[in-house]
C-alpha positions as CSV (number, residue, x, y, z in Angstrom):
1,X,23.3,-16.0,-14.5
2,X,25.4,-16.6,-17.8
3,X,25.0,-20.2,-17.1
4,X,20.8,-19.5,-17.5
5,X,21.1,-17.4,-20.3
6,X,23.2,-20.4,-22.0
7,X,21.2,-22.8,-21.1
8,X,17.8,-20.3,-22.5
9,X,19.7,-19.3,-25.6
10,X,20.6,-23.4,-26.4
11,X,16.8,-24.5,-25.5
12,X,15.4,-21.7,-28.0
13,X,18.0,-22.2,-30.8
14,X,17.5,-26.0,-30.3
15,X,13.5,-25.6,-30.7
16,X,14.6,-23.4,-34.0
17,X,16.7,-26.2,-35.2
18,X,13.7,-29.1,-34.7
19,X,11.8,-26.8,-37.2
20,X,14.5,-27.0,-39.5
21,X,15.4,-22.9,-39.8
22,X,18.6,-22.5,-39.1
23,X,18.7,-22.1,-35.0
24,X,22.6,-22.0,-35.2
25,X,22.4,-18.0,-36.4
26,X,20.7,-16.9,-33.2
27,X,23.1,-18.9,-31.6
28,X,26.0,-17.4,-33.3
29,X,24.3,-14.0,-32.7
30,X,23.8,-14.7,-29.2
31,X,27.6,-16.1,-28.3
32,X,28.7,-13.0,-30.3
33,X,26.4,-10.2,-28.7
34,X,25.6,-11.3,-25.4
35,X,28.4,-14.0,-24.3
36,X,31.0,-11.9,-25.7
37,X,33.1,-14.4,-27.9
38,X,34.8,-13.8,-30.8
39,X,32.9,-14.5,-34.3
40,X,35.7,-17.0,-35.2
41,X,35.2,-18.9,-31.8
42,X,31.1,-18.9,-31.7
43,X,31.8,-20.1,-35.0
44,X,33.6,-23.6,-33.7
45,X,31.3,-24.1,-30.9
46,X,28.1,-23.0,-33.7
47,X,29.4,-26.3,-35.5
48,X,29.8,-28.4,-31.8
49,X,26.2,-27.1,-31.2
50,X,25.2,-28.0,-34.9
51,X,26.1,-31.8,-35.1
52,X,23.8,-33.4,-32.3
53,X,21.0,-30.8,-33.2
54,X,20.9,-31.8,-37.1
55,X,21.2,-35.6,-36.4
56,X,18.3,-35.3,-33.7
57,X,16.5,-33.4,-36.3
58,X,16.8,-35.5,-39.3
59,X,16.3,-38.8,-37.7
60,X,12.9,-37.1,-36.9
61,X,12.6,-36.3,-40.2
62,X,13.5,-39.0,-41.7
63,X,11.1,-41.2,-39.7
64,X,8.0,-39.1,-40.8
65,X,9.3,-39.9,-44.6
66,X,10.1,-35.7,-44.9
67,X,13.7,-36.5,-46.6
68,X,14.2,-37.1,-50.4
69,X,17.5,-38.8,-49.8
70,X,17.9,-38.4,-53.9
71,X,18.1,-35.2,-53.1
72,X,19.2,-34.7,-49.9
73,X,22.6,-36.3,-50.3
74,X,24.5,-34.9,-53.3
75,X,23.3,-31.3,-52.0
76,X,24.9,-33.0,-48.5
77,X,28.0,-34.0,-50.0
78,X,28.6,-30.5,-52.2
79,X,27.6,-28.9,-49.1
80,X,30.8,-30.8,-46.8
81,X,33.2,-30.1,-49.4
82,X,32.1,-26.1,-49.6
83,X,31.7,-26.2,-46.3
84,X,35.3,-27.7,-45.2
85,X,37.0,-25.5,-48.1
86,X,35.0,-22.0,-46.2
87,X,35.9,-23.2,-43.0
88,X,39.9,-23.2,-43.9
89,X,39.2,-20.0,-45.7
90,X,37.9,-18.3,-42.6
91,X,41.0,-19.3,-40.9
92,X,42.6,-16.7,-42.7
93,X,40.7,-13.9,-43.0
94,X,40.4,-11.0,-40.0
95,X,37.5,-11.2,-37.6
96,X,36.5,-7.6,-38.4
97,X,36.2,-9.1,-42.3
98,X,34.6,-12.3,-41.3
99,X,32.0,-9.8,-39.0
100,X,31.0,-8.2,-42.4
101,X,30.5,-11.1,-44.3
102,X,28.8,-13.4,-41.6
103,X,26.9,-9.9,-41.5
104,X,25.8,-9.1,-45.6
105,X,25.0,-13.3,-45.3
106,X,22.3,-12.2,-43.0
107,X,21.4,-9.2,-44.8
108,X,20.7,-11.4,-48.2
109,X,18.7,-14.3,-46.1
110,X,16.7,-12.0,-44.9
111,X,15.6,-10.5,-47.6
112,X,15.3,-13.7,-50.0
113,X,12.9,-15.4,-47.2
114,X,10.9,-11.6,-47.2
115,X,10.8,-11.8,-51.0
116,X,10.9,-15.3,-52.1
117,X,6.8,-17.1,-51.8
118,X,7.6,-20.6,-53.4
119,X,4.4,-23.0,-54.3
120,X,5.1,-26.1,-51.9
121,X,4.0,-29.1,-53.9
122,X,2.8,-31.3,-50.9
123,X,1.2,-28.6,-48.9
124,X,-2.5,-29.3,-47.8
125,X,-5.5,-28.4,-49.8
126,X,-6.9,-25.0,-48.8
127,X,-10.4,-24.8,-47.4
């Protein structure tokens, strides 16, 4: 039955993913919660899930001209270098403290995309 509930729990997070939301979290949530891992090892296999899922996902993206590479790769550089220096710092704190954190991260996300309306330039005209 576990093996199911994986297999459920990667099929929705990948279908999160393709839409470009962040399908990792409910994985992370899920591996936490439900499969019973420790937040420090959902965390490694969050980043095994996240490579194949992002490449799928922007090759897609990329193909339908919905990348501004200008763009898209300083924040993608800035983003490997936080992103490696976090990692390492995770490796030292506590999993209670690292629970907390991953925890008030969700907190703020949530409320930013409750709050936060912005005007998308390309969007279709209304009717």
């Amino acid at each position: 039955m576990s093996t199911l509930f994986s297999v459920l729990a990667g099929l929705i997070c990948g279908v999160i993913s393709g839409f470009g939301i962040g399908g990792g979290t409910l994985l992370l949530l899920y591996l936490t919660f439900f499969a019973g891992y420790t937040q420090r090892a959902a965390q490694g296999m969050n980043l095994l899930y996240f490579l194949p899922t992002a490449l799928a996902a922007v090759l897609i993206h990329s193909k339908n001209r919905l990348v501004d590479w200008h763009k898209a790769l300083p924040a993608a550089l800035c983003g490997c270098v936080s992103a490696g220096l976090f990692a390492f710092l995770c490796t030292k704190l506590q999993g209670a403290w690292l629970q907390r954190l991953f925890g008030a991260f969700l907190i703020v996300i949530a409320f930013l995309e409750l709050r936060w309306h912005p005007k998308e330039k390309n969007s279709p005209p209304k009717a």
